[in-house]
Structure formats: C-alpha cells, structure tokens
N, C-alpha and C positions, 0 to 999 in steps of 0.2 A: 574477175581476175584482178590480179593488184595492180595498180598504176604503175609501180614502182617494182622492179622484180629482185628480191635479197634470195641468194646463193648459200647464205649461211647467218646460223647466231650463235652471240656469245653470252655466256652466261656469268653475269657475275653476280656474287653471296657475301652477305657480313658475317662472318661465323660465329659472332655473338648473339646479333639480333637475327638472323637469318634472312633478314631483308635479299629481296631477289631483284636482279632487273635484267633482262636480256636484250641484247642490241643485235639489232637487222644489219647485216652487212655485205655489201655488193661483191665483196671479195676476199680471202684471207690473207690477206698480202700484212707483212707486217706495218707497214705504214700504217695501212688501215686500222688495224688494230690498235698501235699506238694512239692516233685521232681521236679511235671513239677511249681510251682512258682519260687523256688529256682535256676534252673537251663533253665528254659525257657524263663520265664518272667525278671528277674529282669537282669540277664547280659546282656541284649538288651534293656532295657530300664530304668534301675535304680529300686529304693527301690522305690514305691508308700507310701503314705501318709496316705492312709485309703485303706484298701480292706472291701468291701460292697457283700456280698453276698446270697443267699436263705437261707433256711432251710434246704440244704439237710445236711447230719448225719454224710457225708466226709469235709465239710468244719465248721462245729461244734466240730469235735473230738477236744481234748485236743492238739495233735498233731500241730493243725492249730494253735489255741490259742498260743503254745511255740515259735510256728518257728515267729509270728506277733512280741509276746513281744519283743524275741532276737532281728529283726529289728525296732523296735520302730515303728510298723505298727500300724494304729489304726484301729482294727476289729471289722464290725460292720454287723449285718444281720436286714434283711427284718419280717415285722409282719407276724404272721403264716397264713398263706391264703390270703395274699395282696399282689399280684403281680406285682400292682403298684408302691410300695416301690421300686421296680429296672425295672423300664417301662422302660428304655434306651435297657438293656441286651436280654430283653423280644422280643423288637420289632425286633434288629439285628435279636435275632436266629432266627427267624419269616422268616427275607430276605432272613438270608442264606440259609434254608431250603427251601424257594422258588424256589433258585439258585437249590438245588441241586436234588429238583424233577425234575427240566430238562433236566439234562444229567445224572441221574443215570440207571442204568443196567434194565432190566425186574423185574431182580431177586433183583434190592437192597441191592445190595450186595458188591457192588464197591464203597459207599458212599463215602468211607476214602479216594478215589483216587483226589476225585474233593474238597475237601475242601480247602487248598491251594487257587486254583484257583480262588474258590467262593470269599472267603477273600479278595484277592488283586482284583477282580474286585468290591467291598462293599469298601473299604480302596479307590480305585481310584475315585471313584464315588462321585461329590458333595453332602456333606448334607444338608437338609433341616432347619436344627438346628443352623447351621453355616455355608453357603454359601458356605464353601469351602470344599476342599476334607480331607479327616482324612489324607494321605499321607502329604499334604500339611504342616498344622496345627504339624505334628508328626517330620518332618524331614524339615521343612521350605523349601520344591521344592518338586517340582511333580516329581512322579513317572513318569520314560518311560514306554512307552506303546507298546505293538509288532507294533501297525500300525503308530507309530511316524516314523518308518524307509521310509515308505510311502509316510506320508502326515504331514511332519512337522509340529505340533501345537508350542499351549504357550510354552511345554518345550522346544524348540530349539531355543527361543528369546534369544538372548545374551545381556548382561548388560555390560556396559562401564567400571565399576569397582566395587568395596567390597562397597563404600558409597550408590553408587545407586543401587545395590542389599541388601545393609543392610533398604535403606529406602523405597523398596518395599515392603521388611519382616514388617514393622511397620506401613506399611498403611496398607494392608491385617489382622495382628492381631487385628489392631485395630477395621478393618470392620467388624471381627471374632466374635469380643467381641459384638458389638452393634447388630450384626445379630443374637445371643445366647440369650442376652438380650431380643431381640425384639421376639422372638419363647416363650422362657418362659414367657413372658407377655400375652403373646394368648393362650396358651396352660393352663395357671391359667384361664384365664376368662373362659376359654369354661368349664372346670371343676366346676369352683368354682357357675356356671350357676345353678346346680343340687345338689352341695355340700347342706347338711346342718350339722349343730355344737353339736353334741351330747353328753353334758355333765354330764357325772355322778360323786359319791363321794362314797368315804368308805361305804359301808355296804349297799347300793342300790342291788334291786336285779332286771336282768337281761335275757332275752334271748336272748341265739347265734347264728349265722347267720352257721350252718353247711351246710355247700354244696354236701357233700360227699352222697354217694348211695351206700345201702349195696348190696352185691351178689342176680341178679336176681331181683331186685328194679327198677320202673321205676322213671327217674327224674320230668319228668311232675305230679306224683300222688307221689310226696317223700312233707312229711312234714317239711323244711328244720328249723324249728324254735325250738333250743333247750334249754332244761332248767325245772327249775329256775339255775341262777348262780349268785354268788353274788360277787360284787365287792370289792376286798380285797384293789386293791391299783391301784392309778392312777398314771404311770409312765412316762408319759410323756404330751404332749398337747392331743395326741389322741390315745394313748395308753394303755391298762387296764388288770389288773392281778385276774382273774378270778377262782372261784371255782366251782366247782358243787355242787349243793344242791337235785336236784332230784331225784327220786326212780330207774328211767331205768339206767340200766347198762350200762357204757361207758368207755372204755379204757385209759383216760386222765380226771383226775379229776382239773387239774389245767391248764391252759392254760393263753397265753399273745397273746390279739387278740385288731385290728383295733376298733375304735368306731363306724366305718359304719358299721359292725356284730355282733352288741348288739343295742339291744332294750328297754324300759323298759318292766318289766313282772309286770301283775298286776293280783291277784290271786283273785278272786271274793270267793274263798269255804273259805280263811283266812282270811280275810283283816289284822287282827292286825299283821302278819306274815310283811308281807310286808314292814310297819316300824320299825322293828325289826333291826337296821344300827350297834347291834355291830359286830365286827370285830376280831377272834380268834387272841391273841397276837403274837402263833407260824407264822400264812397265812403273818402277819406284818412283822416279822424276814424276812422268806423266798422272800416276794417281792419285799423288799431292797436289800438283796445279791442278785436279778436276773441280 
C-alpha cells in the first residue's frame, strides 16, 4: 500500500510537444491545485501562455483566475459537456489509465506508486500526432531508457559537434511541425465527415442535449432532450448562452453549451410563442460579462 495516500491526479499536457506529467494530490481543493502549478509546473518548465482546462470547481475558483492574471497566463476552459474542447488531455489520461490497470494491486490501492513510471513510459513513447517522442520535442534528445545500457539505440549515436547536433535539432522540428500538421488535417476531415453547422440568433428557442440520468434512471429509456431554452447570446462561432424557459424544475437555469447540444424546438400547442425572439435586457448584460 502506499505510504502516502493521494485522493486524486492531475494531468497536465504541452499540446505541442505532448509532454505529459500528472501530479498525485491529497485533495482537490483549489489551493491545492494552484501549489502544485506554481511550484510543480512552472520551475521545470516555465510560465505557459494559456492554461486550457475542464469545468471542474478547483480550476474555476477565483484563486486559479488570480494566480493566471499575476502570471499574464491566459485562462481558458472547455464548453460544459464537450469533452472534445480538451481531446488531447482526455485521450493521455485514457493511456495512462490503461498503463495503470496493469500493474496495479488487487486492491487498487497502490495507483500512486506506478504513475511516475506510467508517464515516463507515455513521454518516451513516439506520438502519433508528431512522430516523435514528447521527451524528444520537450528537452531536444531522448531520454535514456533502463535497457539502453544493454542494447545501445539512437540515444548512444554520438555527433561530431554543436553544428551537427544543432542541425539535427531542426530537421526533426521541422519534421515535427509537418507531421502535426498533417494529423490535424485528418483528424478535421474525419470529423468534419459528420459535423454539421448549427446556427442560431438571439431569442431562438431551443432544446438541450442533457446526458445526465437521475438516481435509479435507465440511460437507454432517459429522455435526454431538454427544454424549451432560449437563446440569449451567441458567443462565439459555436458557442451559446442559454436560459431555461420550461415548467420542470432544474438546478441551472442558465447554462453555456456546444451548438451540437441544442436543437431547434418547435412547440406545435404555441406556435406564435416560438417567434417570440425578444431578449431580456438584464440575460444581455450578463452574457457579455461571461
């Protein structure tokens, strides 16, 4: 069992190099969380440019917002139920979690021991994204590896000098770049195959794509299409700031969701309802300051 008992981790990704590193955490409190940026992240790899993160309530606190400003970080999060918004983050924990269903205990209970290891074997490992390895890309040479002592690979090539090690460094980046390129061109088309353009305006009214199942609800017999909701603001290309206008009770009357989980609603008992497009001045206010 571990000496040490962590509650949860976090995973954080360079979305260039895809460098991974996940930190063991005793609690998700935002404090915590802020500590391990400030003192985990950034002295080993510098201030980053943007931190991109989920929804959860510890990287939303106020907290996270201050410690961003103070570094001129520019914070940004994920649409609420679009998982895709951070598909890079999504897939790693996916692997490492893979990793760690195979050498963890009976009990499950040792996870925190093998993550280290999971990492630097994910970090060693060529990407499919970018041909090469995150060590690579992160620190411009490979990592040694226990069985290099064995069976000398690439890393044991020696270079003549600083020039021709410098201009190995810039043929591989370069090969970096166009292999990056060339994944994100496929990885668009195979999406964009099923994509379609779902555009609404001010005061349209709406159903949302709820996924969620209440206690004891089966998902196959769950009506997932909720509403009406009406569209207060459109804030981005595919982004939209929503209210509720229905009778059934529900915990969030205003939400900012995906345009692939909104629909149009069309009320057959109203119809004149329906073109009904104004727009409360205060839903205006508030969707601008989101």
């Amino acid at each position: 069992m571990s000496e040490q008992i962590m509650v949860a981790q976090q995973v954080r990704i360079d979305h260039f190099t895809k460098w991974l590193e996940v930190f063991r955490l005793r609690n998700q409190k935002a404090e915590t969380v802020a500590n391990k940026v400030l003192d985990g992240w950034i002295p080993r790899h510098g201030d980053p440019k943007q931190l991109h993160h989920d929804q959860g309530k510890n990287l939303s606190a106020k907290m996270i917002e201050e410690v961003c400003n103070f570094l001129e970080v520019w914070n940004t999060r994920t649409t609420p139920f679009h998982p895709q918004s951070d598909g890079a983050s999504g897939r790693s924990i996916r692997t490492v979690n893979n990793m760690l269903a195979k050498v963890v205990a009976d009990d499950q209970r040792n996870w925190d021991l093998h993550v280290s290891s999971s990492c630097f074997a994910y970090n060693t490992a060529v990407h499919s994204s970018t041909g090469l390895t995150p060590s690579y890309l992160g620190f411009w040479r490979e990592l040694r590896l226990p069985n290099d002592g064995v069976e000398p690979g690439e890393n044991e090539r020696r270079v003549e000098s600083h020039t021709e090690y410098a201009q190995q460094l810039k043929n591989r980046l370069s090969k970096a770049f166009q292999t990056i390129h060339s994944a994100h061109k496929t990885q668009k088309h195979f999406y964009d195959r099923w994509a379609r353009a779902n555009v609404y305006k001010a005061g349209d009214r709406v159903l949302w794509l709820d996924r969620k199942t209440g206690r004891g609800r089966c998902m196959k017999l769950n009506r997932p299409w909720r509403g009406p909701w009406r569209i207060i603001r459109r804030l981005g290309e595919v982004v939209y700031w929503i209210k509720y206008e229905g009778n059934e009770k529900v915990s969030v009357k205003r939400r900012v969701v995906h345009h692939n989980q909104l629909k149009r609603f069309h009320d057959v008992r109203e119809p004149d309802t329906a073109d009904n497009n104004s727009v409360d001045p205060e839903e205006e206010r508030l969707a601008r300051n989101w």
